[in-house]
C-alpha positions as CSV (number, residue, x, y, z in Angstrom):
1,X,90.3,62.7,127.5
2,X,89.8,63.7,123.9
3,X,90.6,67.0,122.0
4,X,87.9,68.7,122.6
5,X,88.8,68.6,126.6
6,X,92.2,70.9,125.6
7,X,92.6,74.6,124.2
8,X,95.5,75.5,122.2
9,X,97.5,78.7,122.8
10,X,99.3,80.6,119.7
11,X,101.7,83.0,119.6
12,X,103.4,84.3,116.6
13,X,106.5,85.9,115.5
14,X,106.3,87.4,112.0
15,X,109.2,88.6,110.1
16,X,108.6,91.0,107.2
17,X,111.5,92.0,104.6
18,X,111.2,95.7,104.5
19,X,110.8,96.8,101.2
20,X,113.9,99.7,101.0
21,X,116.4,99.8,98.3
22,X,119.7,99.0,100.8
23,X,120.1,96.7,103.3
24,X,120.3,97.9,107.3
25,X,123.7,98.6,107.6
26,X,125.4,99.2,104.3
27,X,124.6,100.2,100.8
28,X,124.8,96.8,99.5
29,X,121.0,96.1,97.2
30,X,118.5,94.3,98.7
31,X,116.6,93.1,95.5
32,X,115.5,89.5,95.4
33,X,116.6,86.9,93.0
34,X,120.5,87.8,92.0
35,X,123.1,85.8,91.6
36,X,124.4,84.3,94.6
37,X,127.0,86.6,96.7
38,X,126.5,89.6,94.3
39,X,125.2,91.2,96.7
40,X,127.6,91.8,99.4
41,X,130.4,94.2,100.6
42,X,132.5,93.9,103.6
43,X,130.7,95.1,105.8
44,X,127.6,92.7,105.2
45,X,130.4,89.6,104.8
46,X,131.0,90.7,108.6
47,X,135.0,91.5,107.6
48,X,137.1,92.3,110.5
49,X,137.3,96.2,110.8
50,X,134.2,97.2,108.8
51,X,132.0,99.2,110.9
52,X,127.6,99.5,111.1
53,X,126.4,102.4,109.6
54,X,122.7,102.4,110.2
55,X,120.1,102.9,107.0
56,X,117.4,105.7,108.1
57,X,114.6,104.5,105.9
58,X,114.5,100.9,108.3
59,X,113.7,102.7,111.1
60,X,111.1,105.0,109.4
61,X,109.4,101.7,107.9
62,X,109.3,100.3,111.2
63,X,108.0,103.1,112.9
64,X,105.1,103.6,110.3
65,X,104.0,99.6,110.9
66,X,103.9,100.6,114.7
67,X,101.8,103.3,114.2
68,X,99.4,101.0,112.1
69,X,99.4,98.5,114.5
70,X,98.5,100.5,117.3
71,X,101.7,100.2,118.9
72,X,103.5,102.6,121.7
73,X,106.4,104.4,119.6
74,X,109.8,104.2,121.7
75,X,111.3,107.9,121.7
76,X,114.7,106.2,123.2
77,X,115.4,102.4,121.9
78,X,119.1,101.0,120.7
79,X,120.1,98.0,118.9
80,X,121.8,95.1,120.6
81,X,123.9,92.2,119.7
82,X,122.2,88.8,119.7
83,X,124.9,86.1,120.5
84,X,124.5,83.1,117.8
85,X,126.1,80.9,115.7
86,X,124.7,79.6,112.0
87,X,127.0,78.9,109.0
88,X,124.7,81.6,107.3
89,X,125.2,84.6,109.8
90,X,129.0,85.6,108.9
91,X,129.4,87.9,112.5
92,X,128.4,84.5,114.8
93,X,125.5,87.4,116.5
94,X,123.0,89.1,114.6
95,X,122.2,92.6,115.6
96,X,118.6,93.1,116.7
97,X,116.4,95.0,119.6
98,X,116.4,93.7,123.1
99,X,115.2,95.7,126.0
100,X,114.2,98.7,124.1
101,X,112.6,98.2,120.8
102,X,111.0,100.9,118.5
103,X,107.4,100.0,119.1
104,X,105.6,97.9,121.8
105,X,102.0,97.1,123.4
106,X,99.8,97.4,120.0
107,X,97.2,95.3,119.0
108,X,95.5,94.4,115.6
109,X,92.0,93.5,115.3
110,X,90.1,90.4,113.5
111,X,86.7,89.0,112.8
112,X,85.9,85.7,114.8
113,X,82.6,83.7,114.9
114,X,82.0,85.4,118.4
115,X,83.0,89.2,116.8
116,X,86.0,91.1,116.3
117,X,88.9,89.9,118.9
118,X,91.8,92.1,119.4
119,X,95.3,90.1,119.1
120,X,97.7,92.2,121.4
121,X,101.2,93.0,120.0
122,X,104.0,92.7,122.7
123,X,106.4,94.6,120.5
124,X,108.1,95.5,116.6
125,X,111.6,95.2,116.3
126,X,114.2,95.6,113.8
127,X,116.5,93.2,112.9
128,X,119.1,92.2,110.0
129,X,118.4,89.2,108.2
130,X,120.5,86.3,108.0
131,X,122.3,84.8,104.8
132,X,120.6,81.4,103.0
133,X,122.0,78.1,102.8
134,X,121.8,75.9,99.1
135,X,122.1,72.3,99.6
136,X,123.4,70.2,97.4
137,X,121.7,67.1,97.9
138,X,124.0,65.4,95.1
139,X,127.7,66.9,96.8
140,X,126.2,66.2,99.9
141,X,127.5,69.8,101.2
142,X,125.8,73.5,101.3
143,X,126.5,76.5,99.9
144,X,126.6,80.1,101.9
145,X,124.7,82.5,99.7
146,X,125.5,86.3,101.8
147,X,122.7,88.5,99.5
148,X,119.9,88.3,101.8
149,X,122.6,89.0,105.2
150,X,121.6,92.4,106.1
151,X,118.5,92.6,104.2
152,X,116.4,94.8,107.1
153,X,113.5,93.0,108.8
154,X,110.8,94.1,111.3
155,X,110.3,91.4,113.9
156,X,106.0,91.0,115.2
157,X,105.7,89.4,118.4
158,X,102.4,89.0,119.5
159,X,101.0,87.8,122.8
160,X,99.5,84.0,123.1
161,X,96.2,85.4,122.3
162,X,95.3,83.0,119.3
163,X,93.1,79.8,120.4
164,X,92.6,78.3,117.1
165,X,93.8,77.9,113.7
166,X,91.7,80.2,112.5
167,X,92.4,82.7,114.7
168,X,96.0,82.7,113.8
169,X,95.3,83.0,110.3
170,X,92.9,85.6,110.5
171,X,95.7,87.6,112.4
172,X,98.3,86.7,110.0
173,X,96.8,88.1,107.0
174,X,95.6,91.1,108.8
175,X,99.1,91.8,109.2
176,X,100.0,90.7,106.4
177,X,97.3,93.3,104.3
178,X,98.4,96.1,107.1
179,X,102.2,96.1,105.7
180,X,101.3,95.9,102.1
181,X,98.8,99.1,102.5
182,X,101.4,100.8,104.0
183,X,104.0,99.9,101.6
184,X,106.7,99.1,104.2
185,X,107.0,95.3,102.6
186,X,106.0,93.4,99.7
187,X,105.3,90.5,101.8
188,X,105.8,87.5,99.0
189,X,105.2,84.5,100.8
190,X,107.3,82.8,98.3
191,X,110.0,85.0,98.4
192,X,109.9,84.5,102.3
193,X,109.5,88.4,102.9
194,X,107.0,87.9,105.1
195,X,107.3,84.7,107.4
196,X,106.6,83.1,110.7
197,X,107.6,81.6,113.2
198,X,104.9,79.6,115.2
199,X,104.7,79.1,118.8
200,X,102.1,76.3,119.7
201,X,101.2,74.9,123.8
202,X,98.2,73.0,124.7
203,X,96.4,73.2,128.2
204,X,93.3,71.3,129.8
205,X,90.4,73.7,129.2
206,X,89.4,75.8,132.2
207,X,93.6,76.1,133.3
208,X,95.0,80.1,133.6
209,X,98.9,78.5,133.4
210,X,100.2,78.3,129.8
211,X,101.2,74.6,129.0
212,X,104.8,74.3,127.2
213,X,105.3,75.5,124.0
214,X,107.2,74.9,120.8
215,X,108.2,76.9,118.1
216,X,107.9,76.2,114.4
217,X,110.8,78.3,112.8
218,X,110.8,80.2,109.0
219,X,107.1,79.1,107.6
220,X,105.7,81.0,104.9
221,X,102.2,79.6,103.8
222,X,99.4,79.8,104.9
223,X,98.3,76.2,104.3
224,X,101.4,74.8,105.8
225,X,100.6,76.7,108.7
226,X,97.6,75.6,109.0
227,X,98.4,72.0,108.7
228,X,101.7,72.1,110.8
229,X,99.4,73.9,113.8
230,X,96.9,71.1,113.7
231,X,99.7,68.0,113.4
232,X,101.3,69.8,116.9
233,X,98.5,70.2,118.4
234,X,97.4,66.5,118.1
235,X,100.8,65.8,118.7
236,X,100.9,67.4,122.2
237,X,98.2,66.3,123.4
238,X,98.9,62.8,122.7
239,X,102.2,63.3,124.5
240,X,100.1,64.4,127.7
241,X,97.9,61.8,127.6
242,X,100.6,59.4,127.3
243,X,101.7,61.1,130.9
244,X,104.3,62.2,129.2
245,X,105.9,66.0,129.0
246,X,105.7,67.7,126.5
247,X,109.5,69.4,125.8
248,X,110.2,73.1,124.7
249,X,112.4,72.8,121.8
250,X,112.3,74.6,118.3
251,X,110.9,72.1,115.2
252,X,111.0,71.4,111.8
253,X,108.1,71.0,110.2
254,X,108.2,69.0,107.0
255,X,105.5,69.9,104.4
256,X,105.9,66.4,102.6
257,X,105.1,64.2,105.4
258,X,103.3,66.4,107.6
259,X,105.0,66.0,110.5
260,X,107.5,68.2,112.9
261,X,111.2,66.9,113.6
262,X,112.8,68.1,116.4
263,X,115.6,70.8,115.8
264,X,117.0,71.5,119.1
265,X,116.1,72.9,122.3
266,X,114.3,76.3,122.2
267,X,116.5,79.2,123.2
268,X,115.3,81.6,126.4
269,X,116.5,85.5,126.0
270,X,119.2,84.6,128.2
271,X,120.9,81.7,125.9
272,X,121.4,84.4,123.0
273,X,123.7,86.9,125.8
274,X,122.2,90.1,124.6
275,X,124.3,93.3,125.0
276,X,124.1,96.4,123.3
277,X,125.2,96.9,120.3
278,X,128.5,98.8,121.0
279,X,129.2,100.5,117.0
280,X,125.7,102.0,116.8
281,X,124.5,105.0,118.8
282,X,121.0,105.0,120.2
283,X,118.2,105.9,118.1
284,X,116.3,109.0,119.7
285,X,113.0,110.3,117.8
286,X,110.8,113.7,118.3
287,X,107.7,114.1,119.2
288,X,107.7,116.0,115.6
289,X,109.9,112.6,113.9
290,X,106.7,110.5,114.9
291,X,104.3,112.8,113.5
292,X,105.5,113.3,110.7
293,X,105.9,109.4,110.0
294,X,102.4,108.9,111.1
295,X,101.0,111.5,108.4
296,X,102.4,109.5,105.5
297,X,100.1,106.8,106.9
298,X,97.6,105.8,103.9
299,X,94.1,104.7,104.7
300,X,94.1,101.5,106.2
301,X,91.9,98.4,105.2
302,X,89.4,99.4,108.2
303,X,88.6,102.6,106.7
304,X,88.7,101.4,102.6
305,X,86.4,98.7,104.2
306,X,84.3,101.1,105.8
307,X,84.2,103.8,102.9
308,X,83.2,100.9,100.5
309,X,80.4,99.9,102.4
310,X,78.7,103.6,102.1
311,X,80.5,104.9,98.9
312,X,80.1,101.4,96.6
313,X,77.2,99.9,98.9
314,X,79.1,96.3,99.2
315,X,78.0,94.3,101.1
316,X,80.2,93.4,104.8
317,X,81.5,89.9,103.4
318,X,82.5,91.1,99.7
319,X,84.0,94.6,101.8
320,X,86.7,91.9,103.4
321,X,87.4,90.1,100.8
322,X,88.3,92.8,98.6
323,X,89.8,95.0,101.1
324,X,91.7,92.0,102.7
325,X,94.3,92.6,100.3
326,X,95.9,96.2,98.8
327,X,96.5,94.5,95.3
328,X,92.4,93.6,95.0
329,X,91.3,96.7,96.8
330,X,93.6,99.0,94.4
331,X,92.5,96.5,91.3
332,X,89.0,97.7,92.9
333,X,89.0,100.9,92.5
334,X,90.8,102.1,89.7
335,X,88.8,99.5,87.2
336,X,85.6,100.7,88.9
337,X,87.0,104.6,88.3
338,X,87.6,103.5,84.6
339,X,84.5,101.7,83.4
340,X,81.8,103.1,85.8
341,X,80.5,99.9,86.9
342,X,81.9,99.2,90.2
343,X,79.6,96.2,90.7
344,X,80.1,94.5,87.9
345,X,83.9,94.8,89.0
346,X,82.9,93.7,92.4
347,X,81.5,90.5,91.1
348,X,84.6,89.7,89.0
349,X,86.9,90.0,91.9
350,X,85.2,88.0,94.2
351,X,83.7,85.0,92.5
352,X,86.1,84.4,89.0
353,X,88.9,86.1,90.1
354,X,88.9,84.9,93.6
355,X,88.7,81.4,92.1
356,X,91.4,81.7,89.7
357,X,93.8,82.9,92.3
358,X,92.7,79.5,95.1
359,X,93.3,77.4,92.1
360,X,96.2,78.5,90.9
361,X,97.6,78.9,94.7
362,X,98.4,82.8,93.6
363,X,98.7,85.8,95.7
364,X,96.9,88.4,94.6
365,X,100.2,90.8,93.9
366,X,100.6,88.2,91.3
367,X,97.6,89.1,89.0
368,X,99.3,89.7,85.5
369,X,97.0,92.0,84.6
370,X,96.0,95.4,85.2
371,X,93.2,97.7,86.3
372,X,92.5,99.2,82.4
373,X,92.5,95.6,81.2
374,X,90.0,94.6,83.5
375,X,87.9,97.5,83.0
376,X,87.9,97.3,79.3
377,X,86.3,93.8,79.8
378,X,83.6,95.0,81.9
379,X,83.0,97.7,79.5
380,X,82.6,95.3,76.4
381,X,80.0,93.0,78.1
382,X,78.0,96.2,79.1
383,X,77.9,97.1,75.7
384,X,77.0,93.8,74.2
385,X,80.3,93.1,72.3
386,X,80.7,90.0,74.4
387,X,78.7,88.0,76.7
388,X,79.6,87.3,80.2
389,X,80.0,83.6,79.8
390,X,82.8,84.7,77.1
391,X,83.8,87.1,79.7
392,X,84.6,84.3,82.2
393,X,87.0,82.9,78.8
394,X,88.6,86.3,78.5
395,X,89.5,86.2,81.8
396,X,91.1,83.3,81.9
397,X,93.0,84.6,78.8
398,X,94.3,87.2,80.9
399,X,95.5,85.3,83.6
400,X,97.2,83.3,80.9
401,X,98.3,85.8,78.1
402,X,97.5,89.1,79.5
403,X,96.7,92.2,76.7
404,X,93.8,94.0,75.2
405,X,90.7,92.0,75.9
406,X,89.7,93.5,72.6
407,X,92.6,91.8,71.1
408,X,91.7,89.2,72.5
409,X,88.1,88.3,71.8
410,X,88.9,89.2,67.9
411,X,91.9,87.1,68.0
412,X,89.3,84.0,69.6
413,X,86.3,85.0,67.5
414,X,84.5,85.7,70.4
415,X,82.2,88.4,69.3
416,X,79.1,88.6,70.6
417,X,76.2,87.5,67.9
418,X,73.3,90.5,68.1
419,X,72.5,90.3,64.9
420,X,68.2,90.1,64.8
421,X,68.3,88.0,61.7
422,X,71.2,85.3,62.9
423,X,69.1,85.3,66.2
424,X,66.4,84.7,65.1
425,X,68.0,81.3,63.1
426,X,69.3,79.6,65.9
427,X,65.5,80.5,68.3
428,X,63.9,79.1,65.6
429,X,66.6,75.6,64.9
430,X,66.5,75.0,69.2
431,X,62.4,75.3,69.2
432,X,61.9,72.9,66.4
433,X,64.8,70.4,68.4
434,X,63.0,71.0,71.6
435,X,59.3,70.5,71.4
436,X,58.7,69.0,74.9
437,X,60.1,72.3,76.5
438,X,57.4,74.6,73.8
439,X,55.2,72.1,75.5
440,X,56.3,72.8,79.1
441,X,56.1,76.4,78.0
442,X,53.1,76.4,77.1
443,X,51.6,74.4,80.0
444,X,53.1,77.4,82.2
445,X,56.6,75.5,82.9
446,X,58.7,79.1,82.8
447,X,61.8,77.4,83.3
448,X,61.6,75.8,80.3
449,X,62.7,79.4,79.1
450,X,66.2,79.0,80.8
451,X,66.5,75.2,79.1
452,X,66.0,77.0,75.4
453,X,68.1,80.0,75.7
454,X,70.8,77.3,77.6
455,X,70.5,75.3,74.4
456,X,70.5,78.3,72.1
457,X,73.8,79.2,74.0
458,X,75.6,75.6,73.4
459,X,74.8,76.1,70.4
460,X,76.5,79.2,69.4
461,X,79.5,78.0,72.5
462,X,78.3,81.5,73.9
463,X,78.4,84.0,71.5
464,X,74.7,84.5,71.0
465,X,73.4,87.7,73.0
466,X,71.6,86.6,76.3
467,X,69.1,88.9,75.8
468,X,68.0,88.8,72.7
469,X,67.4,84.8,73.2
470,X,65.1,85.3,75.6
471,X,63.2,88.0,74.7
472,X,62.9,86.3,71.4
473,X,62.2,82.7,72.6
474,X,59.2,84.3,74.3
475,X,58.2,86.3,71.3
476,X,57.9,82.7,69.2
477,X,56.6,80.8,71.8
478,X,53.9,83.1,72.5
479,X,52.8,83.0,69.0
C-alpha cells in the first residue's frame, strides 16, 4: 500500500508562557534572559515548608484565552498535583489541572482548501512551568537553571481533528495570533513561550478507530514541525507495512538529522497519580468574575479581518496575512492612520516586508522598526522625494539600522532626481544609446517605453523620477 492509502491524525498540546510580571505561585520575576538561578526564592526552589500562594493575574489570563477560544468557563475547577520526576522540576510533581480545568469544549476556526474547519478544544489548563537544563557538552554534565520553574503556563489541548500538516499549522498560528491579540502571551517561538507538543497516529483511510500515536515533546517552530510531522508520518506507516506495531512512546525529534529518537514510553493520566492539590483552595468565579474578564476582550483577528475588508477594501488573501499576526495588523493601522495611504502600507507589508521577515526567518514582533518610521517612508515616495525602487533600499535600511528614513536617504544620497533639466539629460543620453528601441517605438512596439525608462533608471541606480521618464521619453520620441 502507499501513502496515499493512510490518513494522519493530529492532536496538539500547546503551551503558552503567560505574559504576567510574577510567576504562579510566588513573587519571584518571570522576565526572560537573566542570569541563571536569579530568579528564584524558596518557594519556586520547592524548599521544605514553603507554602503556594496562588497569582490572580494567571487565572484571569487563562480565563480571557477561554473566552477567545470559545471555550466553556469552569465556575468551580482546582489545581492538582501531577506526580513526576525531572532533574529540572525541584518538587518531583508539578502542579497543574486534572479533572476540573478553567475552560473546556472550545473550538478555533481555520481556512482549509475545502473552507473554514473548526478544530475543537478539549480543554485550557494552567500549569507551572518547569526549570531548564544547560549541558555541558565539554564537562559532560548539566546544569539546573530554576528561573523559568514556576513561570505560569496555559496548557491547549485540542481534539485529533487535524489531518494534515497544513491543517496543524494553520491551527497553530491561529492560536498563536489569538494569544498575542489578547495580550495574555508574547508567544516567542525562540524564547519557547509558546510551544508544542505533537501528537501524530496513522490509520488506513476509510477506518473510525484512531491508530497509535506518539508524541513529539517541547517544539517550537513551525518548520521543525512541519518536517518532524511528515518524517513520523512516513515513519509509521512504514512500521505498518513492515506488519509491525507501531509503539506509543514520547520522541525526540532531532532538527539536524531529521529524524525522531525514542525517549520513553508515553505516559497515560493514570502514570502521573494525579490528586488535588492539597495547599491551594479551589478556584470559584461569578457569573460577574467572567464578565467582566470577557469585556476586556479586544477585537479579535476575525473581526480586524472583517472590518478591513469594508473599512480599507483589502482584498480576502492580503486581510489574513496582515491580520494573521497583531504586530502586522497594529503596524497596519497606525502607519496607515499617519500617512493616509493605507494601500500603499498594505503593499509594503505584504510583499517587501513579508519577504524580509521569510528570509530572515523573523517573527514579525521582531520588526525593529516602528509604525511612524514606516509611514514617513510612504509619505516621501508620495511626494516624490524618493522613488519606490529606493524605497525597497530604505527598507532594508530599516530592518538593518532602523531611524528616520529621512536620515537615511540623505545619509545614502538617495534623493530622488525631479529636476526637468537633469531629466531631460539622461532621456536624451539613453535615446541616443538605444536607437533600435526609438525604432521599436516608433514602429508601435510600446514596450519599448518600459526598456528606456528601465535604462534611464540603471542609469541614475534609481534616483531618477519614474514619472517624469516616461512622460518625457514619450514627449522626445514623439517628436
Amino acid at each position: 500500500m502507499s501513502r496515499e492509502d493512510y490518513e494522519v491524525v493530529i492532536g496538539l498540546e500547546v503551551h503558552a508562557e503567560l505574559s504576567t510580571e510574577t510567576k504562579i505561585f510566588c513573587s519571584c520575576p518571570t522576565k526572560f534572559g537573566a542570569e541563571p538561578n536569579t530568579q528564584t526564592c524558596p518557594i519556586c526552589m520547592a524548599m521544605p515548608g514553603t507554602l503556594p500562594v496562588l497569582n490572580e493575574k494567571v487565572v484571569e489570563y487563562a480565563v480571557k484565552a477561554g473566552l477567545a477560544t470559545n471555550c466553556t468557563i469552569s465556575q468551580d475547577s482546582k489545581n492538582d498535583r501531577k506526580n513526576y520526576f525531572y532533574p529540572d522540576l525541584p518538587k518531583a510533581y508539578q502542579i497543574s489541572q486534572y479533572d476540573k480545568p478553567l475552560c473546556e469544549h472550545g473550538y478555533v476556526e481555520i481556512e482549509t482548501e475545502n473552507g473554514p474547519k473548526k478544530i475543537r478544544i478539549l480543554r485550557i489548563h494552567i500549569e507551572e512551568d518547569a526549570g531548564k537544563l544547560n549541558h555541558d557538552d565539554f564537562g559532560g554534565g548539566s546544569l539546573v537553571d530554576l528561573n523559568r520553574a514556576g513561570v505560569p503556563l496555559i496548557e491547549t489541548v485540542s481534539e485529533p481533528d487535524m489531518r494534515s500538516i497544513e491543517e496543524a499549522e494553520q491551527y497553530l498560528r491561529k492560536l498563536k495570533s489569538i494569544f498575542e491579540y489578547i495580550e495574555v502571551s508574547d508567544c516567542k517561538m525562540q524564547e519557547g513561550s509558546f510551544r508544542a507538543d505533537v501528537n501524530v497516529s496513522v490509520r488506513k483511510k476509510g477506518d473510525s478507530k484512531l491508530g497509535t500515536r506518539t508524541e513529539m515533546k517541547n517544539m517550537n517552530s513551525f518548520r521543525s514541525i512541519a518536517r518532524a510531522i511528515e518524517y513520523e508520518i512516513d515513519r509509521q506507516i512504514d512500521v505498518i507495512e513492515n506488519g509491525e506495531k507501531v509503539e506509543q512512546e514520547t520522541l525526540r525529534w532531532d532538527d539536524v538529522s531529521g529524524k525522531t529518537f525514542s525517549m520513553r514510553d508515553k505516559e497515560d493520566a493514570q502514570d502521573y497519580r494525579y490528586f488535588p492539590e492539597p495547599d491551594l483552595v479551589a478556584i470559584k468565579l461569578s457569573d460577574e468574575y467572567i464578565e467582566n474578564v470577557r469585556k476586556t476582550l479586544p477585537e479579535l483577528p476575525e473581526s480586524r479581518k472583517a472590518r478591513y475588508l469594508t473599512e480599507y477594501k483589502l482584498s480576502e488573501k492580503d486581510a489574513n496575512i496582515i491580520t494573521s499576526s497583531k504586530h502586522l495588523s497594529d503596524l497596519f493601522e497606525e502607519a496607515s492612520s499617519i500617512c493616509k495611504n493605507s494601500k500603499a502600507v498594505n503593499n509594503w507589508i505584504i510583499s517587501d516586508i513579508s519577504r524580509i521577515l521569510n528570509e530572515e526567518e523573523m517573527e514579525p514582533s521582531e520588526i525593529p522598526f516602528n509604525s511612524e518610521q514606516l509611514a514617513k517612508m510612504v509619505v516621501l515616495i508620495d511626494k516624490g522625494t524618493i522613488s519606490s525602487s529606493i524605497g525597497k533600499k530604505v527598507l532594508e535600511e530599516l530592518f538593518a539600522n532602523p531611524k528616520d528614513p529621512e536620515e537615511i536617504i540623505k545619509e545614502k544620497g538617495w534623493i530622488q532626481i525631479s529636476d526637468e533639466g537633469a531629466i531631460k539629460e539622461i532621456v536624451l543620453k539613453i535615446i541616443e544609446a538605444n536607437p533600435q528601441s526609438v525604432v521599436d517605438y516608433k514602429a508601435g512596439k510600446d514596450r519599448a517605453i518600459g526598456f528606456l525608462v528601465g535604462q534611464a533608471m540603471k542609469e541614475t541606480k534609481g534616483k531618477a523620477n519614474p514619472q517624469m521618464l516616461n512622460k518625457m521619453f514619450i514627449e522626445e520620441l514623439k517628436k
